[in-house]
N, C-alpha and C positions, 0 to 999 in steps of 0.2 A: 659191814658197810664201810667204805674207804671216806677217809677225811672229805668231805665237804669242802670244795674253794671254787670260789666263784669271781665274777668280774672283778668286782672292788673290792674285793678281797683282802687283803693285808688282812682279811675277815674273809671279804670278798671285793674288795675294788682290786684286789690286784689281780684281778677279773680273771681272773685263773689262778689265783693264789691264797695271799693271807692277810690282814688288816692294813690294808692304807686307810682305809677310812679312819680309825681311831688316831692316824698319827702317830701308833705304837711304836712302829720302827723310829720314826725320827726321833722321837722322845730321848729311846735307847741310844741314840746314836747310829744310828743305821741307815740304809739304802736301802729299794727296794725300786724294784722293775714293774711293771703294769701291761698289761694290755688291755684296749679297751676300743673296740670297732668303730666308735662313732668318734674318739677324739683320736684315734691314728686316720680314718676317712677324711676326717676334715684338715686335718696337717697333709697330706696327700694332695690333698684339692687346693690347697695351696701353691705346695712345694713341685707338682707335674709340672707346670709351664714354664718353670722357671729351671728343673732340671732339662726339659727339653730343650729351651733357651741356649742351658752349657754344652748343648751336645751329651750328654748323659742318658742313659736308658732308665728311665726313671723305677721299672720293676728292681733295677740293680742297686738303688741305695736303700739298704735297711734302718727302719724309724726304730731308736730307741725311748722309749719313754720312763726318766727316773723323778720317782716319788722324793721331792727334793724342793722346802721352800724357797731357795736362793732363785736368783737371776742366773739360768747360763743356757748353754745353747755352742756344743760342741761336734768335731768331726774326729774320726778316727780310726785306724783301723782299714784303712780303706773306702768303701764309698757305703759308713756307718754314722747315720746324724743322730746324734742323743739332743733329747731335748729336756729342760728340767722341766717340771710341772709348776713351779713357781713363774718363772717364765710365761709362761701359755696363762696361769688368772692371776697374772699383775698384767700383762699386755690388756692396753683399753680398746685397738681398735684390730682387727684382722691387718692393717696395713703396719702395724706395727711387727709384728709376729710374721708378718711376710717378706718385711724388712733382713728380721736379725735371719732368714731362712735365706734368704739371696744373697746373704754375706758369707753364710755359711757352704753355699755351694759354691761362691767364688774361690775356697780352700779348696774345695774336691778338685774343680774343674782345671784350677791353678796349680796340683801338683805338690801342696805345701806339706801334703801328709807322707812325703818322704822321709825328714827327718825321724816321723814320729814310728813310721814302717818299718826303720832301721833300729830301733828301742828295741821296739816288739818284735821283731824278728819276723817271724813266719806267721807269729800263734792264731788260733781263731778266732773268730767272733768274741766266743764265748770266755776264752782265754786274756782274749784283750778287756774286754769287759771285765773279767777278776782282777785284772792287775790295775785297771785304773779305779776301779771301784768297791774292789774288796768283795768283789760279787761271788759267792757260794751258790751257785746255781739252782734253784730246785733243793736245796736241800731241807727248808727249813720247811717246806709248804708240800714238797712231792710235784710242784709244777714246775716244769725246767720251763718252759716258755717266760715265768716270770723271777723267778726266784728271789730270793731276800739276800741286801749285800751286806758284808758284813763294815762297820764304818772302819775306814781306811789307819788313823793315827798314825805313824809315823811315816807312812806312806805318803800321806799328802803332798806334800814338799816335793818329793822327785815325780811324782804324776803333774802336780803344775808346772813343773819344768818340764816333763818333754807336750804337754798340751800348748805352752806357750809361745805363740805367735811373736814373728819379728816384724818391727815395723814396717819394713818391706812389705813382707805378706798383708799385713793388714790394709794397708793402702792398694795393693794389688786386689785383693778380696772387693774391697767398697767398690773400684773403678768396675768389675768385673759385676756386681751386685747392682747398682745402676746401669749397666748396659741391659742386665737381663730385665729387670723391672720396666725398662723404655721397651725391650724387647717385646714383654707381653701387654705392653699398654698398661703398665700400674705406677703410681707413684710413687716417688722414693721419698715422700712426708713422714712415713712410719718410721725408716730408716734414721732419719732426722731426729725424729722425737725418741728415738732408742737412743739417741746418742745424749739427749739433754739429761734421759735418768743418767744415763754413764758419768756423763759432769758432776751428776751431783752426787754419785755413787765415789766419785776420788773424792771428795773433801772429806768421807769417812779416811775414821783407821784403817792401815789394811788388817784387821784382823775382825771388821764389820762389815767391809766391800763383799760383794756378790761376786763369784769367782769369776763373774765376765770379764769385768774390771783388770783381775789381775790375766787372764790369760789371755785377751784381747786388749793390749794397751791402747788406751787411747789419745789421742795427741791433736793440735789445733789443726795442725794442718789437715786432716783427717776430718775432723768435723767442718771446717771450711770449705773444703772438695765436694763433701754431701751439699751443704746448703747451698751453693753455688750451683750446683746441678739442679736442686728443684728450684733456683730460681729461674734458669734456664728453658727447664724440659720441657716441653709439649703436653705434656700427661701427668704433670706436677700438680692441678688440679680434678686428677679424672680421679671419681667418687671409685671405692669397691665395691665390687658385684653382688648385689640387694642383698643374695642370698651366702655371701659368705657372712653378711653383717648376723645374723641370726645365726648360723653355726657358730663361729664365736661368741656369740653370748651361751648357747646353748652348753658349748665347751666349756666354755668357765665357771657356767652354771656348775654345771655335774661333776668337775673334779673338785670345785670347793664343794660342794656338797659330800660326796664320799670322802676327803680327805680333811675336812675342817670338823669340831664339832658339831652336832645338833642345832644344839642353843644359837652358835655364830651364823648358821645358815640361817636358822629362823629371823636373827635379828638383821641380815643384810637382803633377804626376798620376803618383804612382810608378806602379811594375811590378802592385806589389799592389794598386795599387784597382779594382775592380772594378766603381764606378760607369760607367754610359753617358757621362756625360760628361769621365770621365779616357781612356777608352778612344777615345774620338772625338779628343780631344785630342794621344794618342801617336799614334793613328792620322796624324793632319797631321804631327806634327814630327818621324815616321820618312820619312813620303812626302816632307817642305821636309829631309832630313839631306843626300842623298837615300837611301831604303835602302827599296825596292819592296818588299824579298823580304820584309822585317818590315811595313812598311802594308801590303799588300795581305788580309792575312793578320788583319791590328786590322780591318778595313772589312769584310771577308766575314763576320766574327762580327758584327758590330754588324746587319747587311742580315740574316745568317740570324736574328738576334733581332728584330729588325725591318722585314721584307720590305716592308711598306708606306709605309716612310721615304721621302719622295723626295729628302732631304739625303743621305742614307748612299749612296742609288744617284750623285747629285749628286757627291758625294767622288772613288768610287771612278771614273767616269769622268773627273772631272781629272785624279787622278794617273795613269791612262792616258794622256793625251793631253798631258799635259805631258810625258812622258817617250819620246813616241815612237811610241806603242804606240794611236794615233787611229783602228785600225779595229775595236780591243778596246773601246775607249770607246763607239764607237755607242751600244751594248744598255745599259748601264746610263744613259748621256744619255739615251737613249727612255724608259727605264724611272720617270726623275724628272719628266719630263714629261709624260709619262701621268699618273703620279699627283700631279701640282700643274699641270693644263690651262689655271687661270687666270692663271699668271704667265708673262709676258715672258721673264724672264729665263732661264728653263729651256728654253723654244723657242729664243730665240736663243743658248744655251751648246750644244742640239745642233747647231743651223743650222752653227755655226763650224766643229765637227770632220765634218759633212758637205758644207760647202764644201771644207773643205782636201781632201777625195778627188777630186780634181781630173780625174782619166780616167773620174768615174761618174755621167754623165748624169742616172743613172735619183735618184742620191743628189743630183745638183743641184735638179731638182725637188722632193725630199722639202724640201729645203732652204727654195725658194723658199715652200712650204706652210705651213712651222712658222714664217718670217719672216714674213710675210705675217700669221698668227696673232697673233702677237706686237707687229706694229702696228697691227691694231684695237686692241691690248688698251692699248698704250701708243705713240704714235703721233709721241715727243718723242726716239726711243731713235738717238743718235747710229749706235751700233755695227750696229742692225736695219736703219739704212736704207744702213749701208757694206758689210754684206753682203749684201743684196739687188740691191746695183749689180754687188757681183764674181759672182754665182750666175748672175744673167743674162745677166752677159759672158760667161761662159764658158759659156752655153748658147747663144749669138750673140743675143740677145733686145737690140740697141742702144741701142731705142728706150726698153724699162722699167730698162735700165741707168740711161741717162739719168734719166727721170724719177727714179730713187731716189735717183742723184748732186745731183740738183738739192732734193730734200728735205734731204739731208745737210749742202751747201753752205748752205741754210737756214738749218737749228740752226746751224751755226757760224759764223754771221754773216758769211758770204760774198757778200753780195747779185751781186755780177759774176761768181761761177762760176755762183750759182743760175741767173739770167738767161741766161747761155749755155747750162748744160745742159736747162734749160726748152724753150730754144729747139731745141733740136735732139729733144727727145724729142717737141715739137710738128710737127714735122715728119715724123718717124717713126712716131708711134703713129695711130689711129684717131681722126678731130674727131669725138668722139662719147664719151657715155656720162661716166663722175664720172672718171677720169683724165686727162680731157685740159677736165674744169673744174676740180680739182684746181691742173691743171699754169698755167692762164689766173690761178689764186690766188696759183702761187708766182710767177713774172710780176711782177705787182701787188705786192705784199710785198715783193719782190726790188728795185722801182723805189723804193720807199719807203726803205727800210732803206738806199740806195745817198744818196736826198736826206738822208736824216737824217744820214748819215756826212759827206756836202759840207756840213751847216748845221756839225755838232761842231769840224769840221777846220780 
C-alpha cells in the first residue's frame, strides 16, 4: 500500500502531501508547498476581478501557496503569485488580503517581472520554484503537486535580490492596485492597513522584518498616495461582499488549524463559540490531536448545517482516511466531488482513497474516471498522473500505465524516464487516435529537455 498523503498533509495538510500541520518542516528549517481547494477557491474569488480588471486571463496566473509564517506575497516567474500562508491568517479582513493581491497584480500587469525573467532564464514553473525556494519537488512526500522545499541558506540573499522591487515599480504597482480595486467597486482601506503593519514592520531589525518589507520597500510617499486615494474614492467606504467576510475567517480558520498546534487552536476558537468557523477549526485539531471520537462528531454538525458544503464533506473524509477507516471515506469523498465537479483536486482526493482498495476492480475504474476528469481539468497535476499509472497497473492496463508514467516523469523533469516509458507505452497502446499523438509529443519534449540538460551540464 503506497504512502498515505493527504490535504494538510506535511501529514496531510499539504493536502496532497506531508506534515504542515505539525509545523515540522518549519521547525527544521524548511519550505513546503500545499494545496488545498477551499483556501486556493477563495484566493481565486478574490483575485478574478481584479485580474480581469488588468486585462489578464485569470485561468493564466498560477496560485502558489508556501507553508511559511512570515508576511509575504510575491510574483514571479511569469504570471506565478506565491502567497505565504502567514499572510492569509495574520490578514484580519478579506480587504486586507485583496489589497496586498491588487498590488501584486500591478507587477504582473506592469511588466516588472522582466528583470526577474532574465535571472531565471527560460526555466519552469517548477524550476523557478527550486531556485527561489530551494524546492525539491515531490521528493520527500511522492506528491509533485506539493512537494517539500528544502530551506534556502545561502541562497537567501541573491533570491531577495532578484525578487526586489524598485521604487519605481512599487509606486507603479499601488497606482495600478487602486485603479483595479475602484475598477471592481472595493476599497483600497485593506491596502492602507497592509501598509501600517509595513510601518511597523521597518522599526524591526532587518533580520526580524517579514520579507515583504525587504522586497517591497516601502517609503512615505507610497503610503501617502494610498491614504489619499481612500480619502478621495467613491468606494472608500463600500463594505466587502457578506460572503467573502466568512470565507476568510473560514480560511484562517483551517490553515491555523492544520498548521498551528492542537493546544493553540483550542485555546484561540474556544468550546463556546459557536461560529462555523471555530467549530471547523476544533473540528481539525481534535481530528490532527488525534481524537475521532470528538472530530467526527464537530464535522457531522457542521455537514448537517451545511449539507451542501463540499469542504465539510471534504474534511470529514480525510479524517477517515487518514486514520484507517478508507472505505468510510468513499461517501463523503464522492459527496465533495459531486458538489465542486470543477476541481481537480476533489476528484483526485477521491481517486487516492479508491486506488488504495486495491482487491476492487470495479473501484479501480471509478478511479481511473475521476483521474482522468481531473486532467482535462488541470493536465499539470503531478499526483493525477501518479495515480493513474498505479490504477492501471493494477487493472493490468501496461500500456496506459506507461503512458501516465511518462507524463509524470515529464512534470518532473525526468526527460530519460519519460522517453522510456513513452516508448514502451508506444509500443503497447494503439498508433492511432490523440494518445499515441500525445505520447509522439512527450518523445519530442523528452529529447529536448534531455539536450537542454547536456547544454546546462
Amino acid at each position: 500500500m503506497f504512502k498515505r498523503v493527504f490535504l494538510f498533509a506535511l501529514v496531510s495538510l499539504t493536502l496532497v502531501a506531508a506534515p504542515v500541520g505539525d509545523a515540522v518542516a518549519q521547525q527544521r528549517g524548511k519550505r513546503s508547498f500545499i494545496r488545498d481547494a477551499e483556501v486556493e477557491n477563495t484566493i481565486r474569488a478574490y483575485a478574478t476581478p481584479l485580474f480581469q480588471a488588468a486585462g489578464l486571463t485569470p485561468d493564466a496566473v498560477r496560485l502558489h501557496l508556501i507553508v511559511d509564517n512570515s508576511l509575504n506575497a510575491f510574483v514571479a516567474g511569469g504570471q506565478n503569485l506565491f502567497v505565504h500562508t502567514g499572510l492569509i491568517i495574520r490578514s484580519e479582513t478579506p480587504e486586507q488580503l485583496i489589497g496586498v493581491i491588487a498590488h501584486e497584480t500591478g507587477h504582473i500587469a506592469g511588466g516588472h517581472l522582466a528583470r526577474i525573467q532574465d535571472a531565471m532564464g527560460n526555466a519552469s514553473t517548477e524550476a523557478l520554484v527550486g531556485m527561489l525556494l530551494g524546492a525539491a519537488v515531490g521528493a520527500a512526500t511522492g506528491r509533485g503537486d506539493i512537494g517539500t522545499a528544502i530551506a534556502m541558506g545561502g541562497q537567501q540573499l541573491a533570491v531577495r535580490d532578484i525578487l526586489t522591487h524598485t521604487r519605481a515599480e512599487e509606486s507603479s504597482a499601488d497606482q495600478a492596485a487602486v485603479k483595479y480595486l475602484d475598477a471592481t467597486g472595493q476599497s483600497a482601506r485593506g491596502l492602507a492597513e497592509f501598509f501600517d503593519i509595513l510601518g511597523d514592520q521597518e522599526l524591526l531589525v532587518v533580520a526580524r522584518q517579514d520579507p515583504y518589507v525587504r522586497t517591497h520597500p516601502l517609503t512615505r510617499d507610497r503610503v501617502n498616495f494610498v491614504r489619499d486615494h481612500v480619502a478621495r474614492s467613491q468606494f472608500s467606504a463600500a463594505p466587502p461582499r457578506p460572503e467573502f467576510i466568512e470565507m476568510h475567517r473560514r480560511m484562517r480558520a483551517k490553515l491555523f488549524a492544520f498548521l498551528e498546534p492542537p493546544s493553540r487552536t483550542f485555546q484561540r476558537y474556544r468550546d463556546n463559540d459557536p461560529a462555523i468557523e471555530a467549530r471547523y477549526a476544533r473540528a481539525i485539531a481534535a481530528y490532527r490531536k488525534p481524537d475521532l471520537d470528538a472530530a467526527l462528531p464537530l464535522i457531522d454538525g457542521l455537514i448537517a448545517q451545511r449539507p451542501d458544503d463540499p469542504y465539510f464533506h471534504e474534511l470529514k473524509g480525510q479524517m477517515l482516511f487518514e486514520t484507517g477507516r478508507g472505505r468510510e471515506a468513499i461517501e463523503p469523498y464522492r459527496k465533495s466531488a459531486a458538489l465542486l465537479p470543477d476541481n481537480p483536486l476533489m476528484h483526485i482526493q477521491l481517486a487516492q482513497v479508491l486506488v488504495e482498495q486495491e482487491d476492487d476492480l470495479a473501484l479501480l475504474d471509478d478511479a481511473v474516471r475521476h483521474l482522468n476528469t481531473a486532467l482535462r481539468q488541470d493536465d499539470t497535476s503531478v499526483t493525477g498522473w501518479r495515480l493513474l499509472a498505479i490504477a492501471h497497473g493494477r487493472s493490468g492496463d501496461e500500456g496506459m500505465a506507461a503512458f501516465a508514467m511518462a507524463e509524470q516523469a515529464l512534470l518532473e523533469n525526468r526527460p530519460t524516464d519519460a522517453a522510456f516509458h513513452a516508448g514502451k507505452a508506444e509500443r503497447l497502446l494503439p498508433k492511432t487516435g490523440a494518445t499515441w499523438l500525445r505520447i509522439q509529443d512527450i518523445k519530442e519534449r523528452a529529447s529536448q529537455a534531455a539536450d537542454e540538460k547536456k547544454r546546462r551540464s
